[in-house]
C-alpha positions in Angstrom: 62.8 -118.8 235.4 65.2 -118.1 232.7 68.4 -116.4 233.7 71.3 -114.8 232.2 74.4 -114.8 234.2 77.1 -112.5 233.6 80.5 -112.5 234.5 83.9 -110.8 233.0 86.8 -113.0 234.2 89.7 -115.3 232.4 91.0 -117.5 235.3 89.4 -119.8 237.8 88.6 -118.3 241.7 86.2 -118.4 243.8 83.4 -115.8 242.4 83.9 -118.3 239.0 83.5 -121.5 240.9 80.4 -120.1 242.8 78.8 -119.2 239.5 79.0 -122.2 237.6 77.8 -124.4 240.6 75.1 -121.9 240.7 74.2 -122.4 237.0 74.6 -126.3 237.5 72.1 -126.1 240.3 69.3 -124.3 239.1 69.2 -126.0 235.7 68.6 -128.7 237.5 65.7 -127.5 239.6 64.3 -126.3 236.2 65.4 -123.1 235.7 67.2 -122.0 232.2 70.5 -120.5 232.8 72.3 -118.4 229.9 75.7 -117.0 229.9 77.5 -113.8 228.7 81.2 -112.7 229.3 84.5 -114.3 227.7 84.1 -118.1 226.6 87.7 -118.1 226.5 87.7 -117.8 230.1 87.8 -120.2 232.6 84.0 -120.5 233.5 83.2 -120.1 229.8 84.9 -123.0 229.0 83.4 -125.1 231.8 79.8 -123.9 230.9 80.4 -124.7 227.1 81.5 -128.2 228.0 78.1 -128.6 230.0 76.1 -127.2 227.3 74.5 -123.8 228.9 73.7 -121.4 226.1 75.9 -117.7 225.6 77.2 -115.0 224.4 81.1 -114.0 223.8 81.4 -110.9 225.6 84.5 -109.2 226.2 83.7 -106.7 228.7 86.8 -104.6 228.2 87.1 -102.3 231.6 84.2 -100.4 232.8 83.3 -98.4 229.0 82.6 -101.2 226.4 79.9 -99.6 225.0 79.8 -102.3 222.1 79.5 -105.3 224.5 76.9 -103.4 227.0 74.8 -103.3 223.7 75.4 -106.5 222.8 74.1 -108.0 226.3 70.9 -105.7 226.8 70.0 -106.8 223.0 70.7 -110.6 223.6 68.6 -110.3 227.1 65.8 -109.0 225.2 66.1 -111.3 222.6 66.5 -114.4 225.1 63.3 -113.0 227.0 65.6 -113.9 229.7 63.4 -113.1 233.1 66.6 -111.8 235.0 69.6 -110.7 234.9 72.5 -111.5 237.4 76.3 -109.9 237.5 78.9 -111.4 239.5 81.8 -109.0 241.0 81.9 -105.3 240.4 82.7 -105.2 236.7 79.7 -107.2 235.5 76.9 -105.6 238.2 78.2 -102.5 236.3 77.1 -104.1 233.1 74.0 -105.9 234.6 72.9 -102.5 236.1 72.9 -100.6 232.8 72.1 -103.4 230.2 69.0 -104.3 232.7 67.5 -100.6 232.3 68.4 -100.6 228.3 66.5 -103.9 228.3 63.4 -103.2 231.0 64.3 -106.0 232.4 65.5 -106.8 236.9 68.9 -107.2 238.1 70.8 -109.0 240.8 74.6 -108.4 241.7 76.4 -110.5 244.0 79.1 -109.1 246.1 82.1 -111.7 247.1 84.0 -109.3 248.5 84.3 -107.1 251.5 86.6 -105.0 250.1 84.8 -104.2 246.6 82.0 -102.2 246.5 81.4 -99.7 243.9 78.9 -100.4 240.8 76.1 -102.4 242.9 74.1 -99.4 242.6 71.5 -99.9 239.7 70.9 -103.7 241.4 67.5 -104.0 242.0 69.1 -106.7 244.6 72.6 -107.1 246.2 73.4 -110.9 247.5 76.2 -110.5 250.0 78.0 -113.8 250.2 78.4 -113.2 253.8 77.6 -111.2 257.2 81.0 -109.5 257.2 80.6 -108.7 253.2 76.7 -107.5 253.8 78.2 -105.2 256.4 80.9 -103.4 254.6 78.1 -103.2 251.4 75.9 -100.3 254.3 79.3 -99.0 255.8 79.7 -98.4 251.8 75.9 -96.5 252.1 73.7 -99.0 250.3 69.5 -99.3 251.1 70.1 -102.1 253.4 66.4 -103.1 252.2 68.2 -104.2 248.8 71.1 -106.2 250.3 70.2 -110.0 250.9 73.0 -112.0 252.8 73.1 -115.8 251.4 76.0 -117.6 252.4 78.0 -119.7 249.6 76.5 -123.7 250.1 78.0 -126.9 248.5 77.1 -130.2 247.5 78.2 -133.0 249.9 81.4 -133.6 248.4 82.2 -135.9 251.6 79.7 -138.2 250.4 80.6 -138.1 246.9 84.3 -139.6 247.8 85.1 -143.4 247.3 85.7 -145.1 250.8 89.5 -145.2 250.2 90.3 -141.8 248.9 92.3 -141.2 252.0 94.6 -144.3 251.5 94.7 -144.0 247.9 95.4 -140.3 247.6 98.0 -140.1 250.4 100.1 -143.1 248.6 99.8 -141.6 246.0 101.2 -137.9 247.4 103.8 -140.4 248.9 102.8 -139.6 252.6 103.1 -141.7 255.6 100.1 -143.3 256.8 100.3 -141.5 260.2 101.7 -138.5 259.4 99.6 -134.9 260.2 98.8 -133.5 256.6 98.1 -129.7 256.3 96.7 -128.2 253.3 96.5 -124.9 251.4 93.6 -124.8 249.0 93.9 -121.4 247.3 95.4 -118.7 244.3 98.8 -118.1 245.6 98.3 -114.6 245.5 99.4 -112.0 248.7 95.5 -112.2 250.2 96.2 -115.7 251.0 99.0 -115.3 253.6 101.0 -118.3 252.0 104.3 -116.5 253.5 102.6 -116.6 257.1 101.6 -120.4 256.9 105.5 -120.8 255.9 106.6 -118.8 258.6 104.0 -120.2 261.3 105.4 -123.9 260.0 108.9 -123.1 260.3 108.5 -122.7 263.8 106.7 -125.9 264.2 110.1 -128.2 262.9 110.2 -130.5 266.0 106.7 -131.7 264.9 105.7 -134.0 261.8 104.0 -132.5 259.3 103.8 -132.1 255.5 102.5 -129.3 253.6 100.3 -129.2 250.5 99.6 -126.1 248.6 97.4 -126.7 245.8 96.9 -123.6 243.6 98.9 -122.5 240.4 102.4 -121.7 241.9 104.2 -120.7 238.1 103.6 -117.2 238.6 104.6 -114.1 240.4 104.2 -115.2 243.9 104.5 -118.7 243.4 108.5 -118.9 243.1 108.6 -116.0 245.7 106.7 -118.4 247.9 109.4 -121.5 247.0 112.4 -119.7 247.6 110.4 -118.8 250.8 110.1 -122.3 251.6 114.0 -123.0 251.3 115.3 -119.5 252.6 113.0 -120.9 256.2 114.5 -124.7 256.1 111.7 -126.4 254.7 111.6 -126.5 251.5 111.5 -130.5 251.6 108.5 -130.6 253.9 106.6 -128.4 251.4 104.8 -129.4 248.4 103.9 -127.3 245.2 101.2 -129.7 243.4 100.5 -126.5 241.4 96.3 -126.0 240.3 94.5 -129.3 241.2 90.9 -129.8 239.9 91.1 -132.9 243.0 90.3 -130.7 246.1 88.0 -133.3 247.7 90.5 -135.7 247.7 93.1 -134.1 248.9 91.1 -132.6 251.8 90.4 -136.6 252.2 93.8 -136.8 252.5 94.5 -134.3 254.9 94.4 -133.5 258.3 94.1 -129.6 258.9 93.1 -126.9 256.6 94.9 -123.8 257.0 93.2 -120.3 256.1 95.7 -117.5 257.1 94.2 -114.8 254.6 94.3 -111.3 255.2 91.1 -110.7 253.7 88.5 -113.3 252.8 84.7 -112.7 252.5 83.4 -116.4 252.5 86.1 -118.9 250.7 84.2 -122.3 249.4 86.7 -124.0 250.4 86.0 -123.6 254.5 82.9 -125.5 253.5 84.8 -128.2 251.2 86.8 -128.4 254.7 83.7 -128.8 256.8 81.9 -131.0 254.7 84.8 -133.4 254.7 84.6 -133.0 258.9 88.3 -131.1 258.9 89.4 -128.8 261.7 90.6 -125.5 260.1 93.2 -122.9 261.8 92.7 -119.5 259.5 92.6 -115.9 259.9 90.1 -113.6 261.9 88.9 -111.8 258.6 86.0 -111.0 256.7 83.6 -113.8 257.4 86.0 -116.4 257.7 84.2 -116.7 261.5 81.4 -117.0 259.8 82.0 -121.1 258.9 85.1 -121.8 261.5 83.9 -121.9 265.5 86.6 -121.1 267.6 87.7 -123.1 270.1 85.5 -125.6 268.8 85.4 -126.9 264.7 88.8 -124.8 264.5 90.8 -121.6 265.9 91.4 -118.2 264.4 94.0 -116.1 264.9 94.8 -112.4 264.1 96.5 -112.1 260.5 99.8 -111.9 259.5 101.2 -113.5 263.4 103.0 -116.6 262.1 103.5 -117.4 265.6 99.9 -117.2 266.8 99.0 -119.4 263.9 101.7 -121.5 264.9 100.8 -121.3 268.5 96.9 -122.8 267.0 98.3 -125.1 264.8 100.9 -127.1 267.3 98.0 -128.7 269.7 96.6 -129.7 267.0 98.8 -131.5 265.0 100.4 -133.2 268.4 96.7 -134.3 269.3 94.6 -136.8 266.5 91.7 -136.8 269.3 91.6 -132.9 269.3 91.7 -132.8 265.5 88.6 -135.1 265.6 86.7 -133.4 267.8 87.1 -130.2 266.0 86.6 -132.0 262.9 82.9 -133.1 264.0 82.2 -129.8 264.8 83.1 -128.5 261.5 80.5 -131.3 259.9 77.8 -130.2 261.9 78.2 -126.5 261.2 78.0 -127.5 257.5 75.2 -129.6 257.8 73.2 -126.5 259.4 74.1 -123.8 257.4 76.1 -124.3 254.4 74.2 -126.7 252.5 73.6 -126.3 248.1 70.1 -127.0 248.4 70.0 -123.6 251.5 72.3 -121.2 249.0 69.6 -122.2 245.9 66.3 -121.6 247.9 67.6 -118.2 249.4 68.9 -117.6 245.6 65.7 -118.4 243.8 63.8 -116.2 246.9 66.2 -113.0 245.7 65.7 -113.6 242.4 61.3 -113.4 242.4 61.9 -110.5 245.0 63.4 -108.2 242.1 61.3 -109.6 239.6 58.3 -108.9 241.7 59.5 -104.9 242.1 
């Protein structure tokens, strides 16, 4: 099958991560995989380094007639068999470049807050049950919406023996010293200021903090000053965007999740693949991957001290922490798997190309 992804977006996130493993994956199961949207982007960048095949597309707001052109032409010209759009923005394009071309469409929703332009798909992947939901709250053909969770390669597996030891020495932790981490765009969705908050109730306990994700913009000194306004700014650390994830879940001891709106965040399953408990938010389809009570606990959002209240037994308890962490393993194991997410994939894709 020959495919032509499209997706407008400059930075990196998780709808831009999702895609290019999704690319990877089916190229190598045989499938051709194309790209249009900006190459100066983020994911255009990545793809070009691996070699896919594209188009520059600029995909200025929602009435860019000259790069809707542009795609339905190149799709015919590609004889690309399918056409998929990631986020709102490009399932617009997809829609109406598809029926210029005569050719099927597939829009992926990540978000269960988003949901206008998924209308001309001939099939809508929800990334999750919560996101699938909101998608008929919104009044779309439940017939046309496919849920197909997000699924990643073992990355567990993929880790040298000592990337515990050798990352931690290198973050200049203490060997038996509780480790949370923050995996995520420092942005208001993520609740960075209730982990803060949550922590600074926790001082009697040991713990460090890690916040990986690019903390030189808005919210990122708003989030330091944070830090030292609460007392602990010097149990806090800023590494700022890390392309190291695996390792420093290896590192760690506890991922924390306190969005206020997630529809299914990769990294829960980087978490769970690397058999770490997670304490995170009841939102979106966050319960979808984290058990309660048994690979994790959730908490209401925005209550720095019930997310404190989840996190303290946790961190005072290494037995507890494994436990949890098993749990979180197994749940990945059954459900959340990259070979799962490309079989249900390919299955959406020859259902619109059979209508």
């Amino acid at each position: 099958m020959k495919i032509l992804t499209v997706l407008r977006s400059m930075k990196s996130g998780g709808a831009e991560r999702h895609a290019l493993q999704l690319m990877r994956g089916l190229r190598e199961r045989g499938h051709e995989c194309l790209y249009a949207g900006p190459m100066a982007g983020w994911l255009g960048q990545q793809l070009r380094a691996d070699g896919f095949g594209g188009i520059d597309l600029p995909l200025l707001g929602l009435y860019d007639v000259p790069s809707l052109v542009r795609l339905a032409l190149y799709a015919r010209r590609q004889r690309v068999d399918l056409l998929h759009g990631h986020l709102t923005r490009s399932a617009w394009y997809v829609g109406f470049a598809a029926r210029l071309a005569g050719l099927p469409n597939v829009a992926t929703a990540h978000s269960d807050n988003a949901g206008k332009h998924f209308g001309r798909a001939d099939r809508i992947i929800a990334v999750s049950g919560a996101v699938a939901d909101f998608l008929q709250r919104e009044g779309y053909d439940p017939a046309r919406i496919r849920m197909v969770h997000h699924g990643i390669a073992d990355i567990a597996a993929r880790l040298p023996a000592d990337a515990r030891q050798t990352t931690r020495h290198a973050l200049g932790l203490v060997d038996d010293e509780p480790c949370l981490l923050m995996a995520a765009r420092i942005v208001p969705a993520k609740g960075h200021d209730t982990a803060l908050r949550a922590l600074a109730r926790l001082r009697e306990q040991r713990w460090t903090l890690l916040l990986a994700g690019d903390h030189h913009g808005d919210l990122g000194p708003q989030m330091q000053a944070l830090a030292r306004e609460l007392g602990i700014a010097e149990r806090v650390r800023f590494l700022g965007l890390r392309e190291d994830v695996p390792a420093l879940l290896a590192a760690s001891d506890l991922l924390l999740a306190p969005s206020r709106r997630e529809a299914l965040s990769l990294t829960l399953l980087e978490a769970s693949a690397c058999a770490l408990p997670i304490v995170a938010s009841r939102v979106g389809g966050i319960g979808e991957v984290v058990e309660d009570g048994a690979s994790g606990a959730l908490v209401a959002p925005d209550d720095p001290a019930a997310l404190a209240a989840a996190i303290a037994p946790l961190l005072a308890n290494p037995a507890r922490r494994a436990a949890f962490g098993a749990r979180a393993r197994q749940r990945f194991e059954a459900g959340f798997t990259e070979d799962a997410m490309f079989d249900r994939t390919t299955a959406v894709y020859r259902e619109a190309c059979a209508q």
